[in-house]
Kinemage of the C-alpha trace (Angstrom):
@kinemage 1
@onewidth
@group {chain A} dominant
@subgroup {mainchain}
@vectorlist {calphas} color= white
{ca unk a 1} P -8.976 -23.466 -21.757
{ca unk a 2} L -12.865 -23.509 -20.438
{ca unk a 3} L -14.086 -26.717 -19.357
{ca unk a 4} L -17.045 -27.869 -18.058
{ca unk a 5} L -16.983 -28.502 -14.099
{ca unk a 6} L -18.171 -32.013 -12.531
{ca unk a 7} L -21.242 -32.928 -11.474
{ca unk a 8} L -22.498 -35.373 -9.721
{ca unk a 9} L -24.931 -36.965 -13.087
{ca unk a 10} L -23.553 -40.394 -12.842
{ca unk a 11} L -23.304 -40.848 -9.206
{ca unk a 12} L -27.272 -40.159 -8.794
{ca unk a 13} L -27.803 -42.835 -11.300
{ca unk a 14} L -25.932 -45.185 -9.852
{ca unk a 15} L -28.181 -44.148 -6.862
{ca unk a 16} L -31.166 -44.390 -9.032
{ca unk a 17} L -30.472 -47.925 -10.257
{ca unk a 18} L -28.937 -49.740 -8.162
{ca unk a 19} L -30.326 -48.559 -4.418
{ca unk a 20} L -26.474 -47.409 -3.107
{ca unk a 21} L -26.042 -45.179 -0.718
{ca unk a 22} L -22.151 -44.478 -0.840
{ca unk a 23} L -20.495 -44.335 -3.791
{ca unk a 24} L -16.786 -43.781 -4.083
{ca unk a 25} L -14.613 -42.166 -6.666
{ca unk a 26} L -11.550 -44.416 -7.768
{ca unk a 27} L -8.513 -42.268 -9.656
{ca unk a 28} L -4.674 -43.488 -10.103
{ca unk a 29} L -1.553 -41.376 -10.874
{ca unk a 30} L 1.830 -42.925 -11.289
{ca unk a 31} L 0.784 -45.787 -13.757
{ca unk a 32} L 3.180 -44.573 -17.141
{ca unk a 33} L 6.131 -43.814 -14.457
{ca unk a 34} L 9.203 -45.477 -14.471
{ca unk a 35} L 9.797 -45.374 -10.712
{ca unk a 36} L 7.895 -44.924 -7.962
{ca unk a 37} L 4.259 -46.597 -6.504
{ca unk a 38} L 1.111 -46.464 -8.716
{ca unk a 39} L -1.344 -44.072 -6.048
{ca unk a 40} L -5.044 -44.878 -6.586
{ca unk a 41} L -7.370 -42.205 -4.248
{ca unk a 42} L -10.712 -43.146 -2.971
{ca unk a 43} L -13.101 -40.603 -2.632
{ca unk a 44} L -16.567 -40.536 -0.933
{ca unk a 45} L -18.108 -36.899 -1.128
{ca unk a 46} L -22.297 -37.271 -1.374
{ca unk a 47} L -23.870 -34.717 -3.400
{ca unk a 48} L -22.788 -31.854 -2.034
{ca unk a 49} L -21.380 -28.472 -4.188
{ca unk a 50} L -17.855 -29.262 -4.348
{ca unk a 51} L -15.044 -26.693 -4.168
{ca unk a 52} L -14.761 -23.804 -6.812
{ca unk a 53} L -12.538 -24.923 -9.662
{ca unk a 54} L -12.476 -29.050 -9.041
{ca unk a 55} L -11.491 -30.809 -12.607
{ca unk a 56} L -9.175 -33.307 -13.680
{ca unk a 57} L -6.059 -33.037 -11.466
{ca unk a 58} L -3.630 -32.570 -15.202
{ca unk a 59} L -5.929 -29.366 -16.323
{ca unk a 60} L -4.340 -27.359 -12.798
{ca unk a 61} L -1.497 -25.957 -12.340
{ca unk a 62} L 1.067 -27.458 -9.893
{ca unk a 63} L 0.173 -25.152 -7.514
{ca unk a 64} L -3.468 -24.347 -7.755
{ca unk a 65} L -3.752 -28.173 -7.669
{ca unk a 66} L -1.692 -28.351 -4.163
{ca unk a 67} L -3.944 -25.341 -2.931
{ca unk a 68} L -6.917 -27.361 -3.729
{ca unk a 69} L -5.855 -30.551 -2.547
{ca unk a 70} L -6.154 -28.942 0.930
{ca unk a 71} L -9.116 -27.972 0.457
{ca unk a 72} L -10.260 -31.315 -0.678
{ca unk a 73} L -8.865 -33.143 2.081
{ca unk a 74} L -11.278 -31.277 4.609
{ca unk a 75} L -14.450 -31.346 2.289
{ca unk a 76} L -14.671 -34.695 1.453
{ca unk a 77} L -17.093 -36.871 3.239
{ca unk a 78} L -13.936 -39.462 3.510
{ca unk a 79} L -10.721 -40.419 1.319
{ca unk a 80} L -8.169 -42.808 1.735
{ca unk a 81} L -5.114 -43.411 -0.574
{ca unk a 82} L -3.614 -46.880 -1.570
{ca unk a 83} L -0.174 -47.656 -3.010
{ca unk a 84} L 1.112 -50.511 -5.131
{ca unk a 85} L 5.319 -50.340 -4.886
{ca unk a 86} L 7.297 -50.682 -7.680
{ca unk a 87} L 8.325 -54.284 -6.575
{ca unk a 88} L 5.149 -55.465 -6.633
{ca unk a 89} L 4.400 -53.706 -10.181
{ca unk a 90} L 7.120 -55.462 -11.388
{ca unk a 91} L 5.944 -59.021 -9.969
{ca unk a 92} L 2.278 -58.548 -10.683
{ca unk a 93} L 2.172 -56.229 -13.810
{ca unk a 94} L -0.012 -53.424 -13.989
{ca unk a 95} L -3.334 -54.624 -14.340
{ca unk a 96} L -3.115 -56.517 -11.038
{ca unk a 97} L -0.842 -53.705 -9.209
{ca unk a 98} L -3.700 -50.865 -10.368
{ca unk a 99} L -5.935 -53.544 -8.661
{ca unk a 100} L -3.853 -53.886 -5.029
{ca unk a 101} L -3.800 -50.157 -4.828
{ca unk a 102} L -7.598 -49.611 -5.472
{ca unk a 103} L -8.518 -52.401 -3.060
{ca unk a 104} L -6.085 -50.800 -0.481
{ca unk a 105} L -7.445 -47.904 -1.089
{ca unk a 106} L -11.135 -49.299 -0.734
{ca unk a 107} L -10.328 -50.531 2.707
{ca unk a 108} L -8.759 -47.481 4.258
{ca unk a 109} L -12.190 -45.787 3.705
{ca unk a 110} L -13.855 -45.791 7.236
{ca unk a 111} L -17.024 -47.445 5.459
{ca unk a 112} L -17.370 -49.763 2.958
{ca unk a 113} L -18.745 -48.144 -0.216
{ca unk a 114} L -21.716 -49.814 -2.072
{ca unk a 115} L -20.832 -48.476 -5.485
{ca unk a 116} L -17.786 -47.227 -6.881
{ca unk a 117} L -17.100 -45.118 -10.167
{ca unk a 118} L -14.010 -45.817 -12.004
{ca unk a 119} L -12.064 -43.059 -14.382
{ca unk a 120} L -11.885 -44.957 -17.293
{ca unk a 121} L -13.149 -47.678 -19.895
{ca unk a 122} L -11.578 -50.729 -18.557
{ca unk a 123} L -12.820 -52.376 -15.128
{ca unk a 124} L -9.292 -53.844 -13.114
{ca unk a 125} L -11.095 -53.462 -9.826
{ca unk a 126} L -13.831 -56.143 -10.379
{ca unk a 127} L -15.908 -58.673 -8.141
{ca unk a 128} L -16.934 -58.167 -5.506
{ca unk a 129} L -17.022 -54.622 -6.187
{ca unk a 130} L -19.786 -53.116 -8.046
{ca unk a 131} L -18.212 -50.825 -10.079
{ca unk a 132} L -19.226 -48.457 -12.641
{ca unk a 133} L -16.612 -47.237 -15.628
{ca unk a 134} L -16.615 -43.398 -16.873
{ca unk a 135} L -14.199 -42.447 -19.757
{ca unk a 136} L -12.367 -39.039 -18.270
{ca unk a 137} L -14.264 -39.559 -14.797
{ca unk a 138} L -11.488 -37.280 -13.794
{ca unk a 139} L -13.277 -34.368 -15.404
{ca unk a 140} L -16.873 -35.561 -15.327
{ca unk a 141} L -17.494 -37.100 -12.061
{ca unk a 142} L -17.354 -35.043 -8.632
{ca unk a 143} L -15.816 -37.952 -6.422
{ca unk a 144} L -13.264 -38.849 -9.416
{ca unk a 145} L -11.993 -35.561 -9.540
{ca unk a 146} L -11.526 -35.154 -6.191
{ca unk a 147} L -9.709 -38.634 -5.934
{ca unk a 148} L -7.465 -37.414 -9.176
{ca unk a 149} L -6.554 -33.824 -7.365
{ca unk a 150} L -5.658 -35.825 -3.615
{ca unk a 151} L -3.617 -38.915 -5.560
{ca unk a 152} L -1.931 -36.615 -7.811
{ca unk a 153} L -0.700 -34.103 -5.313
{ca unk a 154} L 0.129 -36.825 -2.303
{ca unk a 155} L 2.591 -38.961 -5.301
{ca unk a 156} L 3.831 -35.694 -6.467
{ca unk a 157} L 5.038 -34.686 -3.076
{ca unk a 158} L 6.551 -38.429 -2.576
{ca unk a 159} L 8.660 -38.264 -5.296
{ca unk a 160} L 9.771 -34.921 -4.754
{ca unk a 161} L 10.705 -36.107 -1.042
{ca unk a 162} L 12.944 -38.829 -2.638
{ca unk a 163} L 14.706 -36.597 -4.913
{ca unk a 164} L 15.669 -33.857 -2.563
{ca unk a 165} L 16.215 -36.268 0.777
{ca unk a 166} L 17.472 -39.113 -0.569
{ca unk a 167} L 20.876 -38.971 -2.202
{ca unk a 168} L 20.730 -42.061 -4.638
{ca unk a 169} L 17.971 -40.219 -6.308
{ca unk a 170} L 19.007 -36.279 -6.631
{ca unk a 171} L 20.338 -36.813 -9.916
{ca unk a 172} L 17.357 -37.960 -11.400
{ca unk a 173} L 15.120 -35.222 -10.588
{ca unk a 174} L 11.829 -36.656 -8.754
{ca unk a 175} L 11.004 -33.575 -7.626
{ca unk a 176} L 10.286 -32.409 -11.106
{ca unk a 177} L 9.657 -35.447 -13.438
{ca unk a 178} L 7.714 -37.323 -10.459
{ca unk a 179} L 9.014 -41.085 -11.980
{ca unk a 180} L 8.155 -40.408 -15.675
{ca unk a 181} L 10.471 -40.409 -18.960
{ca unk a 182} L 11.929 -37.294 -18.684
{ca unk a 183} L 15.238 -36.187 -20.610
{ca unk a 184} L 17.161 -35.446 -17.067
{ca unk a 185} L 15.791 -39.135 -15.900
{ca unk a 186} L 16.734 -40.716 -19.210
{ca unk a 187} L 20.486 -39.115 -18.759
{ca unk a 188} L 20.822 -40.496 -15.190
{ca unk a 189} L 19.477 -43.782 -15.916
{ca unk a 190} L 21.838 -43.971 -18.718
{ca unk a 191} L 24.540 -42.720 -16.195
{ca unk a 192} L 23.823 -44.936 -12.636
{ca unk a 193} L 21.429 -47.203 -13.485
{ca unk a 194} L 17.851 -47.735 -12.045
{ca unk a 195} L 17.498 -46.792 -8.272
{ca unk a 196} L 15.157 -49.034 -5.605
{ca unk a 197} L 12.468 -46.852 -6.504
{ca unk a 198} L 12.448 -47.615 -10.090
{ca unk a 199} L 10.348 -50.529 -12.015
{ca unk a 200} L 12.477 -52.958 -13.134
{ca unk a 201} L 10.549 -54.748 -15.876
{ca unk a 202} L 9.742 -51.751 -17.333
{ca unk a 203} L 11.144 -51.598 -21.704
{ca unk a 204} L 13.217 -48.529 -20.939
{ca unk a 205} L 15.867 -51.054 -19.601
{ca unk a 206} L 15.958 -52.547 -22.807
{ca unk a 207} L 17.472 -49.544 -24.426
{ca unk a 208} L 20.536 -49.272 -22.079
{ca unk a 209} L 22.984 -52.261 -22.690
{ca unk a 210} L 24.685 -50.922 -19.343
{ca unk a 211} L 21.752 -51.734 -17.209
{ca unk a 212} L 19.904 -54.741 -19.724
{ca unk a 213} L 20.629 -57.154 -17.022
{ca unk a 214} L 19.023 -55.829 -14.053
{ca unk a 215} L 15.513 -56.494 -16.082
{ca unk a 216} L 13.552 -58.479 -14.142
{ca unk a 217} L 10.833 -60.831 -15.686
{ca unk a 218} L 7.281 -61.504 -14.010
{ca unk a 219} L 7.043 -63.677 -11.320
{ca unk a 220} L 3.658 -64.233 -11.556
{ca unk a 221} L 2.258 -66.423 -14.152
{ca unk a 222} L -1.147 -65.478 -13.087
{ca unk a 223} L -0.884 -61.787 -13.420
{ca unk a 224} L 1.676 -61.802 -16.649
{ca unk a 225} L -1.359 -63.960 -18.500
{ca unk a 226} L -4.097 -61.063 -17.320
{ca unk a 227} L -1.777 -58.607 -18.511
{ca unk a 228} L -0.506 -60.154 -21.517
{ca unk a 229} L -4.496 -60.335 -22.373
{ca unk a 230} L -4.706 -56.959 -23.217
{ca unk a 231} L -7.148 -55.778 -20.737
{ca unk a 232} L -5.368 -52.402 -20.226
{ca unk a 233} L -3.088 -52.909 -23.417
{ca unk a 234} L -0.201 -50.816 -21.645
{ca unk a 235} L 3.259 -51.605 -23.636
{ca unk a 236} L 5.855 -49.543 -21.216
């Protein structure tokens, strides 16, 4: 289908309004998974034309996505990428893992931006950060998109690694499900069990008496109250 390409609208107002001079774009991939890291990508690319045929990382093809993740990586002004693991999804929720990554992500950029536009409605990146929320970013905002392409392609190629090189997880087909519900992931939970790489305090667990008692509960009183909030209103 025909959509509309990016622009960079929101990032000049931010510019506008608020005097910044470098504003990042903030995307995640990984969140709804039930193994693997969340990925958040931080992007910094000015106002320059991006590449032809830059959009939200799901509207591309698996492997015009991977061709223009390349192409990404050398036309951005900078990137980095931050991970939360699933450990520390499991011991800080969501809300507060999304958060790690981003701030990771934040500092691995060789400059500190002064604004940064988040794909989205809800804020989890907060003070000190002056942050500035755009429902499908992904599609709408240069920098988002570009973050969306780079995080989805460099978590797609990490899971794929861990189903094809690691032999506790072939059966559960990384390489094609990348850590989401997937009927062939389903089966082998249902089969083995959860691996290292999957998120133990996830609700799938609670559907497979086998493995019920490997569910771990939050550690964190601090993060289970944020989450339990509703700020992101994920039920997984």
């Amino acid at each position: 289908m025909p959509y509309e390409p990016p622009t960079h609208s929101v990032e000049r107002s931010i510019r506008a309004t608020t005097g910044a001079k470098i504003v990042a774009g903030i995307d995640e991939v990984g969140r709804g998974a039930w193994a693997g890291p969340v990925t958040v990508c931080a992007a910094v690319t000015g106002l320059r034309r991006p590449p032809a045929g830059l959009t939200d990382s799901k509207l591309l093809t698996p492997k015009r996505r991977t061709e223009l993740a390349v192409e990404l990586e050398q036309w951005v002004t900078a990137y980095a990428l931050g991970d939360a693991s699933p450990t520390e999804i499991d011991e800080l929720g969501m809300t507060a893992a999304l958060r790690l990554a981003a701030i990771r992500a934040l500092e691995g950029l060789p400059v500190r931006p002064d604004a940064v536009i988040l794909d989205g409605k809800h804020d989890y990146l907060g003070s000190p950060w002056q942050v500035r929320t755009v429902i499908k970013g992904d599609q709408s905002c240069v920098a988002v998109a570009a973050a969306s392409v780079i995080a989805k392609v460099r978590r797609d190629t990490l899971m794929a690694t861990l189903g094809t090189e690691t032999d506790d997880c072939a059966a559960y087909a990384f390489g094609d499900n990348a850590g989401y519900p997937s009927p062939v992931h389903k089966a082998a939970l249902e089969e083995l069990g959860p691996t290292a790489y999957h998120r133990l305090s996830w609700a799938y667990l609670d559907a497979m008496p086998r493995w019920r008692h490997l569910k771990k509960v939050r550690l964190s009183a601090e993060a289970a109250a944020l989450e339990s909030g509703g700020q992101l209103g994920f039920d997984f």
